[in-house]
Backbone as CSV, one residue per row, in Angstrom:
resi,resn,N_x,N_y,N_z,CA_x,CA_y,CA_z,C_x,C_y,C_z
1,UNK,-4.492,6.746,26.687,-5.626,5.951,26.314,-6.691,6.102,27.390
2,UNK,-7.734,6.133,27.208,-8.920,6.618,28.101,-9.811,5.268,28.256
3,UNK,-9.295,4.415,27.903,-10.434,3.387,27.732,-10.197,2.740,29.170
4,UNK,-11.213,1.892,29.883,-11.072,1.183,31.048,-10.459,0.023,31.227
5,UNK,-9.127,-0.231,32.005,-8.784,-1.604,31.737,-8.667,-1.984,33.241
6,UNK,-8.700,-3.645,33.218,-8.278,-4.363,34.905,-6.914,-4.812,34.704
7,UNK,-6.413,-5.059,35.918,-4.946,-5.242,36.026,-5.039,-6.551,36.849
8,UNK,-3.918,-7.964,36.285,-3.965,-8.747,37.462,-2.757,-9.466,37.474
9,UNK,-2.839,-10.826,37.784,-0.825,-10.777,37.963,-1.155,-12.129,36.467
10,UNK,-2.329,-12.738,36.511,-2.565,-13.916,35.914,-4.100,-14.132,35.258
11,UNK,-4.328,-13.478,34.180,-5.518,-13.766,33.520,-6.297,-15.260,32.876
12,UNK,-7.160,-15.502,33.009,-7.971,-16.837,32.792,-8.815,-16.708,31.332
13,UNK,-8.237,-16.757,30.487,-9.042,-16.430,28.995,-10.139,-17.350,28.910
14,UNK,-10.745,-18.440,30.019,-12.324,-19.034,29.549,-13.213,-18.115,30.323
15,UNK,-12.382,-17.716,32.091,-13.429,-17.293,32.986,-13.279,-15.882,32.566
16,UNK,-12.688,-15.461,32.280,-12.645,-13.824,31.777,-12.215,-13.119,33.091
17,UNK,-11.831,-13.680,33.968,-11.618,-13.475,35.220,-9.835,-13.307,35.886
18,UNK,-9.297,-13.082,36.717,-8.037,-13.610,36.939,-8.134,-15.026,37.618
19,UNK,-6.714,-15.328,36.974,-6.904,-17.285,36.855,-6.789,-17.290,38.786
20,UNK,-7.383,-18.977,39.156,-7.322,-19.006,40.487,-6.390,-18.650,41.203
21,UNK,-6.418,-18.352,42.528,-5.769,-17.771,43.469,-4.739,-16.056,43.148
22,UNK,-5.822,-15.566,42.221,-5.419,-14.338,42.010,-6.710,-13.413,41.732
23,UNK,-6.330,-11.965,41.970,-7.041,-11.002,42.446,-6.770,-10.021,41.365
24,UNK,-8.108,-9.090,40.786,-8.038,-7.804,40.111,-7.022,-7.071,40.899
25,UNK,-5.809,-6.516,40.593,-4.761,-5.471,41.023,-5.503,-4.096,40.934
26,UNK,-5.129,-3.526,42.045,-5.382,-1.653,42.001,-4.305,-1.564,41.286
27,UNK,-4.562,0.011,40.551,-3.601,0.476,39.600,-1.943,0.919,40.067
28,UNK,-1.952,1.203,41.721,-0.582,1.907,42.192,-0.053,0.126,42.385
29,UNK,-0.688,-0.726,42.828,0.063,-2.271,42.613,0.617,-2.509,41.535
30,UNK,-0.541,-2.466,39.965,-0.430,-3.124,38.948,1.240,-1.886,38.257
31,UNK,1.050,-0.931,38.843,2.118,0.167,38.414,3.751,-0.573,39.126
32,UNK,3.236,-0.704,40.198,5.007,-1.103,40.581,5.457,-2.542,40.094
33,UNK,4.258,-3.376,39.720,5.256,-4.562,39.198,5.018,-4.383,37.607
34,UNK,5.124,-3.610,36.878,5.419,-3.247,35.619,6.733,-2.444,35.763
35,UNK,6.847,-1.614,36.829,8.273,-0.774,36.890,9.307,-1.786,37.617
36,UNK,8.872,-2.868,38.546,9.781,-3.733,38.532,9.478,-5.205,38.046
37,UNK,9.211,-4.864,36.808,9.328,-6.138,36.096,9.146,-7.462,36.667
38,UNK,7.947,-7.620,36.965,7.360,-8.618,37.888,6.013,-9.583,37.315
39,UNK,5.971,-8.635,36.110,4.877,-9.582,34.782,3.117,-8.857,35.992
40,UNK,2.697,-8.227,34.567,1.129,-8.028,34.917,0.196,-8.603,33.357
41,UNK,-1.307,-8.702,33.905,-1.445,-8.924,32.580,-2.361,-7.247,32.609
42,UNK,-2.517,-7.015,31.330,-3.864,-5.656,31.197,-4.914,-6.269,30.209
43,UNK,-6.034,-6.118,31.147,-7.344,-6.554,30.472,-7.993,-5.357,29.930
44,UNK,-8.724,-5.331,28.574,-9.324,-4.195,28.361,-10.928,-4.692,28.639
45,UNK,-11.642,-3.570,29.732,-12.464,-4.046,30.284,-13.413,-2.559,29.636
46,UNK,-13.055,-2.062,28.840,-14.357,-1.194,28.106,-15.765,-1.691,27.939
47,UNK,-15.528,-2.802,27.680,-17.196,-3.641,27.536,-17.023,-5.021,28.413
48,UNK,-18.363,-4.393,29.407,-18.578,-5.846,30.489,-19.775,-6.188,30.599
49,UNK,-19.892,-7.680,30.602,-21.179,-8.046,30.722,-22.351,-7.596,32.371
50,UNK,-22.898,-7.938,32.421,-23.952,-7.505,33.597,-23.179,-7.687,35.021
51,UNK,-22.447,-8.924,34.979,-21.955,-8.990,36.555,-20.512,-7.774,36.443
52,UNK,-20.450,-7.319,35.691,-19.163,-6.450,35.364,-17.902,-6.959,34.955
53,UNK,-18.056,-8.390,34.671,-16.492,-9.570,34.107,-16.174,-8.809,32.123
54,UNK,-15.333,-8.483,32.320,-14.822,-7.722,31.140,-15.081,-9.026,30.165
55,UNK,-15.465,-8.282,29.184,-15.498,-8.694,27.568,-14.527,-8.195,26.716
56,UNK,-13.090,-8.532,26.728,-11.963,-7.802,26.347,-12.002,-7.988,24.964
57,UNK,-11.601,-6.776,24.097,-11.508,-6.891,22.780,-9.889,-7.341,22.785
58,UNK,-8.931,-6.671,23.650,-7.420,-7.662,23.745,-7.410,-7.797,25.320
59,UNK,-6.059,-8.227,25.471,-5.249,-8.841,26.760,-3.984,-8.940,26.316
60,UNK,-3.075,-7.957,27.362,-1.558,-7.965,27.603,-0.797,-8.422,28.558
61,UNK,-0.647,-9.644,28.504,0.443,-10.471,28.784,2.186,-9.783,28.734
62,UNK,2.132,-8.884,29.845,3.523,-8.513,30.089,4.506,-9.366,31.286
63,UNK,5.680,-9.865,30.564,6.031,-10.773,31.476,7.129,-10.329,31.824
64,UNK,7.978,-11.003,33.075,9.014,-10.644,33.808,10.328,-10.262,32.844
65,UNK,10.446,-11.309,31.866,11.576,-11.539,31.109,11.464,-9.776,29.822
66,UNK,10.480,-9.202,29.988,10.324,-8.152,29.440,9.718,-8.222,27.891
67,UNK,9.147,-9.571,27.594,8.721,-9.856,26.445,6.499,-9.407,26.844
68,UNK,5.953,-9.016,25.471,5.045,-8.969,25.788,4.437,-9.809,24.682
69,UNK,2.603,-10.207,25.080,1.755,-10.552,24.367,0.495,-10.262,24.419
70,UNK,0.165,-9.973,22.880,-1.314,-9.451,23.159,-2.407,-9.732,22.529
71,UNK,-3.212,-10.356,22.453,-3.978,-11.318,22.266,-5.393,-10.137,22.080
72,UNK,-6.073,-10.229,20.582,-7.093,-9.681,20.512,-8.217,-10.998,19.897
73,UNK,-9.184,-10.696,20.539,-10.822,-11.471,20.651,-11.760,-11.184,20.013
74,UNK,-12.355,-11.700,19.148,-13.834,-11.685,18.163,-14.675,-10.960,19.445
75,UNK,-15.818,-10.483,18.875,-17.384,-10.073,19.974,-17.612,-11.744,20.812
76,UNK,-16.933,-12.774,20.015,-17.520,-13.893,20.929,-16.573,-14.530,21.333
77,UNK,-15.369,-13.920,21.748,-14.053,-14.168,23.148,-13.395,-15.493,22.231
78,UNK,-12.704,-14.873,20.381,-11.853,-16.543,20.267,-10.632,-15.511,19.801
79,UNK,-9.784,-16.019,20.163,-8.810,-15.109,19.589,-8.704,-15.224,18.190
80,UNK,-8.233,-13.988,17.964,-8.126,-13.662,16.447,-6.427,-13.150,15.990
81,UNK,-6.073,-12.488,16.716,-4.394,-12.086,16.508,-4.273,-12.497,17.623
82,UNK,-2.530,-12.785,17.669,-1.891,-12.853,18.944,-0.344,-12.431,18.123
83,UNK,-0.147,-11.446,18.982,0.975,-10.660,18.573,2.228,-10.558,19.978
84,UNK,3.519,-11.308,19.603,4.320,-11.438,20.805,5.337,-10.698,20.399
85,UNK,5.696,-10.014,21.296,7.069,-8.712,21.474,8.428,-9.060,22.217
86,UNK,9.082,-9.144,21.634,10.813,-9.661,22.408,11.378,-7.673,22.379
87,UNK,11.708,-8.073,24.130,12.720,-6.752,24.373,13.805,-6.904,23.651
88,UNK,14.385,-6.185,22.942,15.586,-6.388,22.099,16.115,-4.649,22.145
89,UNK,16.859,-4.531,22.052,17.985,-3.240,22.042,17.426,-2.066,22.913
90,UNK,16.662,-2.528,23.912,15.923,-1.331,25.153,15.019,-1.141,24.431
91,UNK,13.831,-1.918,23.125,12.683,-1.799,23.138,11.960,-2.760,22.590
92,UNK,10.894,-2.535,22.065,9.835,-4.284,21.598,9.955,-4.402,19.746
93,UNK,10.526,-5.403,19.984,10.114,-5.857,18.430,9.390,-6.879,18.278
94,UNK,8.246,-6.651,17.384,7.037,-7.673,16.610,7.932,-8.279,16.220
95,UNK,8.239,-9.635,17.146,8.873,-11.009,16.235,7.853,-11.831,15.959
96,UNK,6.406,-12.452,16.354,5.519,-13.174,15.893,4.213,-12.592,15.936
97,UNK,3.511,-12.782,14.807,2.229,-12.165,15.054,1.826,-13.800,13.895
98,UNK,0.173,-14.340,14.601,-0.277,-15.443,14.259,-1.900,-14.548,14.185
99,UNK,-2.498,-15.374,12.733,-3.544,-15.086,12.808,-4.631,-16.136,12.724
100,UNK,-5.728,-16.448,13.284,-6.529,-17.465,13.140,-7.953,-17.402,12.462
101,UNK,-8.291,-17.567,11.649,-9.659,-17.716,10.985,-10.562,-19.012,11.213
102,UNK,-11.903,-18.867,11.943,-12.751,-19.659,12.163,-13.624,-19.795,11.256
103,UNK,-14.577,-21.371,11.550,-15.588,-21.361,10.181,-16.878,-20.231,10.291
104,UNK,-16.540,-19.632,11.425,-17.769,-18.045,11.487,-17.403,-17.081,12.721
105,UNK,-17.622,-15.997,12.355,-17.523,-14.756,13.537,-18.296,-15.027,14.647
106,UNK,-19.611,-16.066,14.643,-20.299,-15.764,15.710,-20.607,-16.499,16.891
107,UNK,-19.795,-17.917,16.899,-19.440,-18.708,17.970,-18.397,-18.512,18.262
108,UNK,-18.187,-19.241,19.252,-16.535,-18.763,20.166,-16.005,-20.650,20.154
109,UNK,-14.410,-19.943,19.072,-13.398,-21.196,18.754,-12.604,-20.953,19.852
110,UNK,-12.116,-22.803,20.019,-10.520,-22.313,20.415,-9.810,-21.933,19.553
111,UNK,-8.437,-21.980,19.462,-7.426,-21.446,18.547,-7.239,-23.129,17.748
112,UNK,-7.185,-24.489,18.507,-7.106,-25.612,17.314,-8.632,-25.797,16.705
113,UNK,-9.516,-25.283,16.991,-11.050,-24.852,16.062,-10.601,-24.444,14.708
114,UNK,-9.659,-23.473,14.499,-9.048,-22.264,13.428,-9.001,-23.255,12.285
115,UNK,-9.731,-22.928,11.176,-9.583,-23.453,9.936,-8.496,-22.979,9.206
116,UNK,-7.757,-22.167,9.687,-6.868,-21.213,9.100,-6.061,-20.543,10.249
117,UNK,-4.556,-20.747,10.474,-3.568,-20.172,11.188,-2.702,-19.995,9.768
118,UNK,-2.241,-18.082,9.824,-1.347,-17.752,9.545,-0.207,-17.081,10.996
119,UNK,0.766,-17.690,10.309,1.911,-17.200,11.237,3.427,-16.139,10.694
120,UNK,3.628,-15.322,10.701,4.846,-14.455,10.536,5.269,-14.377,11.634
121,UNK,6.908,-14.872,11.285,7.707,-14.684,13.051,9.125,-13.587,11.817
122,UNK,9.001,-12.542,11.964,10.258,-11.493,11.655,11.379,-11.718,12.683
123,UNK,12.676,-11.929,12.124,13.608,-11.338,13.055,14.424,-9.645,12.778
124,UNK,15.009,-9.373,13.666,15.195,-7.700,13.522,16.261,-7.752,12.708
125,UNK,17.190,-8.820,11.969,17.917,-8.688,10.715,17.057,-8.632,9.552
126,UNK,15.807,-8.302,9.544,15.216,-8.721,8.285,14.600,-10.192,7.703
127,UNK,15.093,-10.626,8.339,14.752,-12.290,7.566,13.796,-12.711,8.701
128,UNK,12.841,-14.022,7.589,11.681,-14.495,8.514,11.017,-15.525,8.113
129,UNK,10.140,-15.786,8.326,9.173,-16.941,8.014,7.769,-17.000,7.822
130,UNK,6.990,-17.806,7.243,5.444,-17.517,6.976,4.824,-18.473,7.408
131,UNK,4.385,-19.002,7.794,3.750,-20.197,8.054,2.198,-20.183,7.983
132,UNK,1.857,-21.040,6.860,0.022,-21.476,6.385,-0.142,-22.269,6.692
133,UNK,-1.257,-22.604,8.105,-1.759,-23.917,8.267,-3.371,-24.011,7.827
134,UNK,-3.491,-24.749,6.792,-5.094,-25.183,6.422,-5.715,-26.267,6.735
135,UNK,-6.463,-25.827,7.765,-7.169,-27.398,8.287,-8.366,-27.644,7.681
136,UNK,-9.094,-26.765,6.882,-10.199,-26.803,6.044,-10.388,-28.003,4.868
137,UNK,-8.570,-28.722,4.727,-9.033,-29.881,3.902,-8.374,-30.881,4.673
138,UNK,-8.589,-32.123,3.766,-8.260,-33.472,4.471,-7.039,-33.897,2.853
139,UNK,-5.863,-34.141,3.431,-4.738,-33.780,4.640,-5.280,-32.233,4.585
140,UNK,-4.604,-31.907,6.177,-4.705,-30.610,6.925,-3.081,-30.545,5.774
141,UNK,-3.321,-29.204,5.512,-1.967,-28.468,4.551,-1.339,-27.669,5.344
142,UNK,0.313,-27.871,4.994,1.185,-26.951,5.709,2.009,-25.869,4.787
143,UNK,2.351,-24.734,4.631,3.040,-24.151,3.404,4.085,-23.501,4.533
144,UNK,5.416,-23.206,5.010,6.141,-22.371,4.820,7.184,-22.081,3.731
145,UNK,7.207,-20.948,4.038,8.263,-20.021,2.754,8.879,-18.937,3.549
146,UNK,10.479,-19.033,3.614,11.099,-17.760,3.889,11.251,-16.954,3.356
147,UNK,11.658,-15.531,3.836,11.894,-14.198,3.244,12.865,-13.745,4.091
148,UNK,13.285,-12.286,3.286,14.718,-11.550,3.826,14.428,-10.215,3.324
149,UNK,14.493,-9.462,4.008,14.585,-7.872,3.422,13.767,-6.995,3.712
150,UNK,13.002,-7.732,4.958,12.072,-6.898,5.526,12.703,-5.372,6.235
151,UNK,12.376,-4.594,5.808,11.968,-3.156,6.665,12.509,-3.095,8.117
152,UNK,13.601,-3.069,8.697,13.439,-2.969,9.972,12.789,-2.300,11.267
153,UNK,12.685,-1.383,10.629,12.672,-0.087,11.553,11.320,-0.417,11.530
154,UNK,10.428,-1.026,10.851,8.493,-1.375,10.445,8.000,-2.308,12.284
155,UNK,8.976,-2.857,12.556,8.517,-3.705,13.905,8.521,-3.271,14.992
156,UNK,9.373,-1.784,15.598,9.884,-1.259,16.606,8.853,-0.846,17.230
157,UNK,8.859,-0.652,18.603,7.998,0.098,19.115,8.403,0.560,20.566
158,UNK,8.330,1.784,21.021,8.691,2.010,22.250,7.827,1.075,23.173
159,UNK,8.329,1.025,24.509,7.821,0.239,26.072,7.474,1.613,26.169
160,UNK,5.782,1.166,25.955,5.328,1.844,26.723,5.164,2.803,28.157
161,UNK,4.606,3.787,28.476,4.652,4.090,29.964,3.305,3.326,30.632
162,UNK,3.785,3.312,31.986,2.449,2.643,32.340,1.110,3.054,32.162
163,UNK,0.598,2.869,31.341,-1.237,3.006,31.451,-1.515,3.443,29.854
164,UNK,-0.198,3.944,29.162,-0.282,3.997,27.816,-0.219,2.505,26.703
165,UNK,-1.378,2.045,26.462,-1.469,0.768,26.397,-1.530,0.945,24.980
166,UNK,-1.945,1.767,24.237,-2.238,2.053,22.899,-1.899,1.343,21.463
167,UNK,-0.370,1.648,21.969,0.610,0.967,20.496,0.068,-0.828,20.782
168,UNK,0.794,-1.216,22.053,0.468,-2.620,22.104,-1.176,-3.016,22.306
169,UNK,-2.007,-2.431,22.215,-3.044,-2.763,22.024,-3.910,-2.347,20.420
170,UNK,-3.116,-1.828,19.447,-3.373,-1.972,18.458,-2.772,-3.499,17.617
171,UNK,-3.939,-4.147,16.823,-3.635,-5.149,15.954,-2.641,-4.876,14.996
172,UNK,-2.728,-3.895,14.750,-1.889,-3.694,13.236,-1.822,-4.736,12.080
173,UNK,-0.698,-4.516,11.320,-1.158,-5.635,10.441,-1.122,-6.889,10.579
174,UNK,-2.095,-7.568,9.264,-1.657,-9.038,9.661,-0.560,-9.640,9.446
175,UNK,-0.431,-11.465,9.533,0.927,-12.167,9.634,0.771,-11.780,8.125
176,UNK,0.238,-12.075,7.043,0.838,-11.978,5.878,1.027,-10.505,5.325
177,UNK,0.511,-9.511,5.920,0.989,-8.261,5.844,2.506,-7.908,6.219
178,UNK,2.279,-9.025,7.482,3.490,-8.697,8.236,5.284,-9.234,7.404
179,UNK,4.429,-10.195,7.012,5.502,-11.164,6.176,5.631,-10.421,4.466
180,UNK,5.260,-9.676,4.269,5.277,-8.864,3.178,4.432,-9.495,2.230
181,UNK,3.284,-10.233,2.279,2.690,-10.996,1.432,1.070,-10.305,1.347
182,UNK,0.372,-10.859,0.209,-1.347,-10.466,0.399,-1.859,-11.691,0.787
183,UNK,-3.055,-11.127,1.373,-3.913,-12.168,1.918,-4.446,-13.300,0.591
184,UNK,-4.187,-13.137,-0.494,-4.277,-13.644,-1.630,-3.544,-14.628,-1.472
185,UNK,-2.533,-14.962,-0.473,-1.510,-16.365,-0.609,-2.483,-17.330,-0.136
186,UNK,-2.466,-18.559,-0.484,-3.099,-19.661,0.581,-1.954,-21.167,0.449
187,UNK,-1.910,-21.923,1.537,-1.819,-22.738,1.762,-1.893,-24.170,0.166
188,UNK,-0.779,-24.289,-0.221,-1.164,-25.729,-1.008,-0.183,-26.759,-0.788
């Protein structure tokens, strides 16, 4: 991947910055505590505003326990996917991917802003869960529905090498893609 990213031990998703009492990592640092499993995060810093503070389209949250997360951002920094990876059999499986829909693309939500959280959590037997939260009416609506028979081999993904950020920095599909459903389901 050619694109520019920062490395730090602890990212700050308001300041866009690493959270207090931590420092942008050089790359031969941010390299040895990924090879010893010591949790880094990777910022994609392709687009930065004037003082040079990255405007990340994601952020990877790689942690000690060998699980990852990666969190991709609207043009106006609200998250939009957040996709979490459990090490399982010496590699990553997509067990949750959550998606959030705001009432517009062009202000910046938090994630309880989201008029709309979909959630798919797969486990690697196949079976899983969906979860529709609609806060757009009054009562806020909840729908889950399980499933079984998902695709296994559809979640896998090699651990990356260091600096090959690619796979985990693609969105891929969404939770109701993920959950074998169309975006046509909603919440009743």
């Amino acid at each position: 991947m050619t694109q520019d990213v920062f490395y730090t031990e602890r990212w700050n998703d308001i300041t866009r910055r690493p959270a207090l009492g931590h420092e942008w990592l050089d790359v031969d640092t941010a390299s040895g505590r990924y090879h010893s499993n010591t949790g880094i995060d990777v910022v994609d810093a392709a687009d930065r505003d004037t003082q040079g503070v990255p405007r990340p389209r994601w952020v990877l949250g790689i942690g000690t326990s060998g699980r990852v997360r990666a969190s991709f951002y609207t043009p106006a920094h609200s998250l939009w996917r957040q996709i979490d990876y459990d090490w399982t059999e010496g590699r990553l499986w997509r067990w949750i991917t959550v998606d959030y829909t705001y009432p517009n693309d062009t202000d910046t939500f938090t994630e309880d802003e989201a008029v709309l959280d979909v959630q798919a959590e797969v486990r690697p037997d196949g079976t899983g869960d969906l979860a529709v939260v609609d806060r757009s009416t009054t009562p806020m609506r909840r729908l889950v529905t399980e499933f079984v028979g998902m695709a296994r081999d559809t979640y896998w993904i090699d651990v990356p090498e260091f600096g090959n950020w690619a796979g985990l920095a693609n969105p891929g599909p969404s939770a109701y893609e993920v959950a074998g459903r169309n975006a046509a389901v909603h919440a009743s």
